[in-house]
N, C-alpha and C positions, 0 to 999 in steps of 0.2 A: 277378598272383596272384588267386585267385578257386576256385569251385569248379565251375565249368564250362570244358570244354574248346571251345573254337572258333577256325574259320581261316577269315580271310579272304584273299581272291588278289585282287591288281592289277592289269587288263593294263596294259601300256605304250603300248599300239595304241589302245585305244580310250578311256583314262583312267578306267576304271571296275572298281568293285568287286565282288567274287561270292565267293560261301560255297560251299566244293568239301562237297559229302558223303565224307566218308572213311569206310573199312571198316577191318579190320584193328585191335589193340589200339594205341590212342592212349600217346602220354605222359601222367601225372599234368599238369593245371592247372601250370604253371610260368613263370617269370620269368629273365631276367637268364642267361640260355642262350647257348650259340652254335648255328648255324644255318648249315650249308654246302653248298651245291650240288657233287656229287660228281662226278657227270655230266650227261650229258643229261636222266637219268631220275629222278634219285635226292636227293635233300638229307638231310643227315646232321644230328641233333638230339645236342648235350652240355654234359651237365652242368647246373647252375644251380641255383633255389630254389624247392622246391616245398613243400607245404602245413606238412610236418610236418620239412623242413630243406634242405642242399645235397646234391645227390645227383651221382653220378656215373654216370651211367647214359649207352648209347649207344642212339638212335630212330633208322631209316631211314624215311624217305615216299617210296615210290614215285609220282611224279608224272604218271603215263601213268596208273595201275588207281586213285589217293588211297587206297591199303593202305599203313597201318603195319606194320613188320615187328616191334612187339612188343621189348620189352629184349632187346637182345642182349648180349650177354657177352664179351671180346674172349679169345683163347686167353692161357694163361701165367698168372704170379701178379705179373706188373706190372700194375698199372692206376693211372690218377692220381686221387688222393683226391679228395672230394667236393670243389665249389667251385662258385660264380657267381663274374658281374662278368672273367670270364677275357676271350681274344679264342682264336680258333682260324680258320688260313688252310687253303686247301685247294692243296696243291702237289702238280705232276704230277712224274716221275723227268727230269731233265732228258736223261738218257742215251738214254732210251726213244723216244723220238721222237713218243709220244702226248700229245695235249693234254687227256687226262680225266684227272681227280684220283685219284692214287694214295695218296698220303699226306695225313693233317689235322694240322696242327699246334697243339699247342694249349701257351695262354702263360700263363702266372700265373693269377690270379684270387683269389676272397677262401674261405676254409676257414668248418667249424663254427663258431667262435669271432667269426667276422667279420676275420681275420686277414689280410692278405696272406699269397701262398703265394708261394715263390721255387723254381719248379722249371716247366722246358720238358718236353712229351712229344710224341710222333710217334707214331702210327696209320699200320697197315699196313690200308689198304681193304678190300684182297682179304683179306686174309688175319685182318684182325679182329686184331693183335697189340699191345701198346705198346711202345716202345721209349721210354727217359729218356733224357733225351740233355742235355751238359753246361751249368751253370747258373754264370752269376758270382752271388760272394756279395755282397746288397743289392740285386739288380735285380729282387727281387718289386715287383709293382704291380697296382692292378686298376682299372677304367673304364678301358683303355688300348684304341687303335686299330690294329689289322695287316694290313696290306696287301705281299702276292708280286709281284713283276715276273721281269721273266725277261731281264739283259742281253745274254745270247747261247745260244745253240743249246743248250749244256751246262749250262748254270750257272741258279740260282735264288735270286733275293736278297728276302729278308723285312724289311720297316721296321715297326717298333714306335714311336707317339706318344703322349704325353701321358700321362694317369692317374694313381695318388696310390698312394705307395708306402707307405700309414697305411691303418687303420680309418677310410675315411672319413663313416661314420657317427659318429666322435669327432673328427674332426680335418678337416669341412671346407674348410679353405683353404689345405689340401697339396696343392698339384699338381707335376708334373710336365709340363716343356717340352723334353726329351730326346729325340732319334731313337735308336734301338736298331737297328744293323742284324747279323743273320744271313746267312751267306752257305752254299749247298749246291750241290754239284756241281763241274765243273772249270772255272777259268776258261780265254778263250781265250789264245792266244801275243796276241795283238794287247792283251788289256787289263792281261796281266803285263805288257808292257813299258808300256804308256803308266803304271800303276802305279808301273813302279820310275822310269820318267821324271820325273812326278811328285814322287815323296820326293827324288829328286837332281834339283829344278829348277834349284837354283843350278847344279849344274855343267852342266846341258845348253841354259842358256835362251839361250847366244850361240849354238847350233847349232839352235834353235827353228823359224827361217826355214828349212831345210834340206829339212824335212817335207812330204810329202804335205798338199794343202791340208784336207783331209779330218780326217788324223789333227792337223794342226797347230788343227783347230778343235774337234774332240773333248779334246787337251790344254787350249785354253782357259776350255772350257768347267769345268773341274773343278781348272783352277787357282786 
């Protein structure tokens, strides 16, 4: 928090630091954000805490021209309430075949009041739109970690760790040691069956040895 805006960049290559000059209208001075690479070109700025509260606002930075694109506005009359302390992942259509991010997902986080919020939302990239999408009741949290994999061609699995399902500015020694996982897309025939294999080990574990050595060590693996 502060009341000047600045970025620095890290390369990886050479371990050193540098201050890009950016053009274009910046975000307000802000804190406690998410921050996602969209593409190649692009990182997407939401949400979080800025001078005068939590705001919900969307920043794009173009990282080829350091142009801000200025608040954007997403189409429709969904949008998800002001918040920090969330997490938000950047997931591509698993159907599509492209590896750029099409959708942001974004998870919990803390409200006005300093509240946990208990509700998931989805971001359409292209299209700037929100989607809610459905929430169990009690799994708000915030300081939480998320991280996308992607177990087969179709399918997109999201894991949620840790964080404090309190105001943790009242209550710090709530945490949470829970994985959360979300699943998007279709799985394959190969991981529905090792699944229902799986839940009915007892009855298939004397036909175990029968298996491809392959699928017989991916069963072990997750038994």
């Amino acid at each position: 928090m502060g009341t000047m805006v600045m970025y620095k960049l890290w390369c990886a290559l050479t371990g050193e630091w540098s201050v890009p000059e950016c053009v274009g209208t910046p975000p307000p001075p802000c804190a406690a954000f998410s921050f996602n690479k969209i593409d190649q070109h692009r990182v997407l700025l939401f949400g979080g805490r800025q001078c005068y509260g939590r705001v919900n606002d969307v920043h794009i930075l173009n990282m080829d021209t350091w142009e801000w694109s200025g608040a954007k506005y997403p189409i429709g009359d969904l949008w998800p309430s002001p918040r920090s302390f969330h997490s938000a992942v950047c997931l591509r259509d698993p159907n599509s075949g492209s590896t750029r991010c099409q959708k942001l997902l974004v998870l919990w986080g803390m409200d006005l009041q300093a509240d946990p919020i208990n509700d998931i939302w989805l971001l359409d990239v292209d299209q700037m739109k929100w989607t809610q999408l459905p929430c169990a009741a009690g799994s708000q949290r915030v300081w939480h970690s998320t991280v996308a994999y992607y177990p087969s061609e179709h399918e997109a699995s999201v894991l949620t760790f840790g964080g404090s399902p309190v105001n943790v500015f009242q209550h710090s020694n709530v945490r949470l040691s829970e994985v959360v996982k979300m699943e998007f897309g279709v799985k394959s025939l190969y991981r529905i069956c090792a699944a229902f294999i799986i839940a009915n080990i007892d009855l298939f574990r004397p036909s175990l040895v029968q298996l491809p050595p392959r699928v017989l060590t991916y069963i072990n693996k997750l038994i």
